[in-house]
N, C-alpha and C positions, 0 to 999 in steps of 0.2 A: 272258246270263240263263240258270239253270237250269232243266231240262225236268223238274227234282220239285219237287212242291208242299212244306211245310214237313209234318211228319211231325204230325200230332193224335195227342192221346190217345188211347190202345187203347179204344174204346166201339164197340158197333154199332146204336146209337139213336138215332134220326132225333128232334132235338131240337124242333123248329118247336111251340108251342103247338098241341095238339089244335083249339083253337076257331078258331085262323086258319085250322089246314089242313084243317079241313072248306068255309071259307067258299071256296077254292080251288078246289072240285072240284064239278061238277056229277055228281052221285053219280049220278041217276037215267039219263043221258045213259050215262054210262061204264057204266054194271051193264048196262043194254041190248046195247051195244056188245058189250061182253064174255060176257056169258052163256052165248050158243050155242056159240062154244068149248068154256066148260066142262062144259056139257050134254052135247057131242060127247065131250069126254075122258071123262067121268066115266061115261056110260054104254060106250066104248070097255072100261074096266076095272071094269067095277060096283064102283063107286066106293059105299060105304055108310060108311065112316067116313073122315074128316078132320084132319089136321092144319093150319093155316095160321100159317104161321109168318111173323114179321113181321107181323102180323096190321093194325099202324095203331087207327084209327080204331074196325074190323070189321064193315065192310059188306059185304067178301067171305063172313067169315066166317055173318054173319047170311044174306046171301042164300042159300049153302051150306045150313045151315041150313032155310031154309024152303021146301028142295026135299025136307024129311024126311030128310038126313042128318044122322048124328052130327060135331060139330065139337066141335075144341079150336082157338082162338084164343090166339096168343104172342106178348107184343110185350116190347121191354126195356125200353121208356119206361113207368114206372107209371102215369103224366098218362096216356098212349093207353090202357091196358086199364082203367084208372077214367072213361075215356069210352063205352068202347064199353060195359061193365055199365050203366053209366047208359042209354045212347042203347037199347041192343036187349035189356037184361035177363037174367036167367041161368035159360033156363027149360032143361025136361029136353030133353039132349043138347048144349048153347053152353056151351060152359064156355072162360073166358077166367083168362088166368094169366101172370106177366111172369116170363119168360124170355128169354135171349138165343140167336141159333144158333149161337153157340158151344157151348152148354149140350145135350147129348143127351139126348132125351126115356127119360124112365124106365123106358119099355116099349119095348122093341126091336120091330121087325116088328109094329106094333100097328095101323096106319092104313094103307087102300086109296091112299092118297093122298097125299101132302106137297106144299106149294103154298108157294111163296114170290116174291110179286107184287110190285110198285111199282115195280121195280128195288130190291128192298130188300137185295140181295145186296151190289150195289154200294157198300155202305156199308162194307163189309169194308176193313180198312187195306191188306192186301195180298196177292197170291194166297196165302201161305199160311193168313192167317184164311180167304178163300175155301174152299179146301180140309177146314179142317175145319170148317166149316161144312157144306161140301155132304157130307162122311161122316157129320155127326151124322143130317141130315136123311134121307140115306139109308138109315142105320140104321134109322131108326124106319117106314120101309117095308114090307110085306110081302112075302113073293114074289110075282110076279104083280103086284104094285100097278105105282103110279109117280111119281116126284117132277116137279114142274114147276115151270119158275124162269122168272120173268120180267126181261127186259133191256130197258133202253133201249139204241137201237141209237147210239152214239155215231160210229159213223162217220160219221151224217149231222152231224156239229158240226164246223166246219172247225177243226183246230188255232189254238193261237191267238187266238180268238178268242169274243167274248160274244153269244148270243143270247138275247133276250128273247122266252120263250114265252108268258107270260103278264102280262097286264095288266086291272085290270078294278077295281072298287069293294068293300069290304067297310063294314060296321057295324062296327064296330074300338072299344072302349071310348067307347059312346055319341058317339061322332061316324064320318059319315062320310068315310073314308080311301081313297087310292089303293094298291092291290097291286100290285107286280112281281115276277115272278118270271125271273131269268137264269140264264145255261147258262157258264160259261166253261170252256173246256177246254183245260190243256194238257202235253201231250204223252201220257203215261197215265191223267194224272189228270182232274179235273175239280169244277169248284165251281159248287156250285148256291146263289145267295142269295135270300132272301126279303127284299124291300123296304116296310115300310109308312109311306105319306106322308100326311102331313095336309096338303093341296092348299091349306088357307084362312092357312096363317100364311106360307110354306110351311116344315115342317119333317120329318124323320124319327122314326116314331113307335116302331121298332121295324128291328131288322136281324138277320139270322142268315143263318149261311152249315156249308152242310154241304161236306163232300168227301164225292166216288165215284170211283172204280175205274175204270177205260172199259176195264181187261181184265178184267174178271168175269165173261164169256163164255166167254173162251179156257181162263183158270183153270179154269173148270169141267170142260170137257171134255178136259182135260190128267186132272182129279181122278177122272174117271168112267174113265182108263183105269187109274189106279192101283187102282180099288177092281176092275179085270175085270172092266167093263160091255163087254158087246159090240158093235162099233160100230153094228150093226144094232139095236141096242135104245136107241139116241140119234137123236133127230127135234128137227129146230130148225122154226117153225113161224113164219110173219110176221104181224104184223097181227091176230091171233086170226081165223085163216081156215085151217079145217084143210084145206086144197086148197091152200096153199101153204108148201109144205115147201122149205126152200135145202139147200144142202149146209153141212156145218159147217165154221167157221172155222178157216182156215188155209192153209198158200202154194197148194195149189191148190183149196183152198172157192172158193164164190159170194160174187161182191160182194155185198157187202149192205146200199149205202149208198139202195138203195130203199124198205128196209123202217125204219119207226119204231118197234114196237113188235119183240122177239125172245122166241120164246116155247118153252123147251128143256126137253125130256120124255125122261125118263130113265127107260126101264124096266126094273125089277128082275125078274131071269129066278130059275129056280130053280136055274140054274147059277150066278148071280155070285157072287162073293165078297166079302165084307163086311171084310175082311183090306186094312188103309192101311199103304205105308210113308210114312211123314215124308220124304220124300226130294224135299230142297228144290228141287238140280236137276231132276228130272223136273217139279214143279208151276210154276215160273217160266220 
């Protein structure tokens, strides 16, 4: 059997219905969770303006938002940013707009910030989309700012095989359905499928499956030496607990099959240079 998955169309759009994958996600649970991190980073870099890229849903971007900064929210699925208008509205400073991270933001050096959450990196076909992705995102950094890219840590997913992280009930086109959500991973890759079952006939109401990267980690920081980040201006972070810093990936990094969540902050000095070679060797 071969260790590559079948090659997908070039897209970096996380396809899943808006309405399912809100019913998915216990928002108020996870924004808790997560917050003080960002509160902690954001005040680390007086953080006043925003970019979140991959934005989903935008409930990052909305909570960002109603700490009084200025946000732009990007997602390449039009369904996601016609929900998140709908869901949190477009008052002054939320401004949402469907682009891809392939696509570099118009204003160079323009946001204290660039964020890009979910593991939504992972979505990239392969470290080269990686790569330019994390120089668009970089680019639109300022100096002094900093990008921050969230991973799932896929080393906790044994090769080979399927795990079911979630399971639970939604309201699914007027009837009540059963959700699953699975992990399969193998070898670089990785397939995340969404399951919806109508438990009373029994049938399947609904299937999708996306592919991730499980080196969109590595890629990254392969790309952050291309662009002259200095190693000391790259912090990998677990768990959204800024007390625990690993060492970055690599033959002699920290395991890091304890951490779930990878949280990689990449800060733009006034020295680095914004100058990428395409050099495919060096990112793979």
């Amino acid at each position: 059997m071969s260790d590559s998955l079948p090659q997908s169309p070039e897209k970096v759009s996380f396809e899943i219905p808006p309405e399912l994958y809100e019913k998915l996600i216990d928002w108020e649970k996870r924004l808790a969770h997560e917050a003080p991190f960002y509160r902690w980073l954001f005040d680390r870099f007086a953080v006043q303006r925003v970019l979140d890229v991959a934005c989903g849903t935008g409930h990052h971007a909305a909570l960002f938002h109603s700490w009084g900064l200025v946000v732009e929210g990007a997602d390449a699925s039009p369904a996601m940013i016609a929900f998140a208008k709908t869901r949190f509205g477009e008052p002054p400073g939320l401004t949402w707009l469907v682009r891809n991270f392939l696509s570099r933001h118009p204003q160079s050096e323009s946001f204290d910030a660039v964020v890009c959450l979910g593991n939504s990196l992972s979505l990239a076909r392969d470290p080269i989309q990686v790569a330019e992705a994390v120089q668009n995102m970089y680019a639109a950094v300022r100096k002094g700012g900093c990008l921050l890219i969230h991973f799932l840590n896929f080393a906790r997913v044994p090769d080979r095989s399927t795990t079911w992280q979630k399971v639970g009930t939604v309201l699914w086109d007027g009837r009540t359905c059963l959700v699953l959500k699975g992990l399969h991973r193998l070898g670089q890759e990785a397939l995340v499928t969404f399951v919806v079952v109508d438990p009373h006939r029994p049938a399947i109401v609904q299937s999708l499956t996306e592919k991730m990267l499980c080196t969109a980690l590595e890629s990254t920081v392969k790309t952050a030496s291309c662009l002259k980040v200095a190693p000391s201006a790259i912090e990998l972070f677990m768990d959204y607990r800024p007390g625990e810093k690993l060492a970055l990936p690599g033959p002699s990094g920290e395991h890091l099959e304890r951490a779930q969540d990878l949280l990689l902050v990449i800060r733009k000095d006034g020295t680095a240079s914004t100058a990428f070679r395409q050099d495919s060797a060096a990112i793979r």
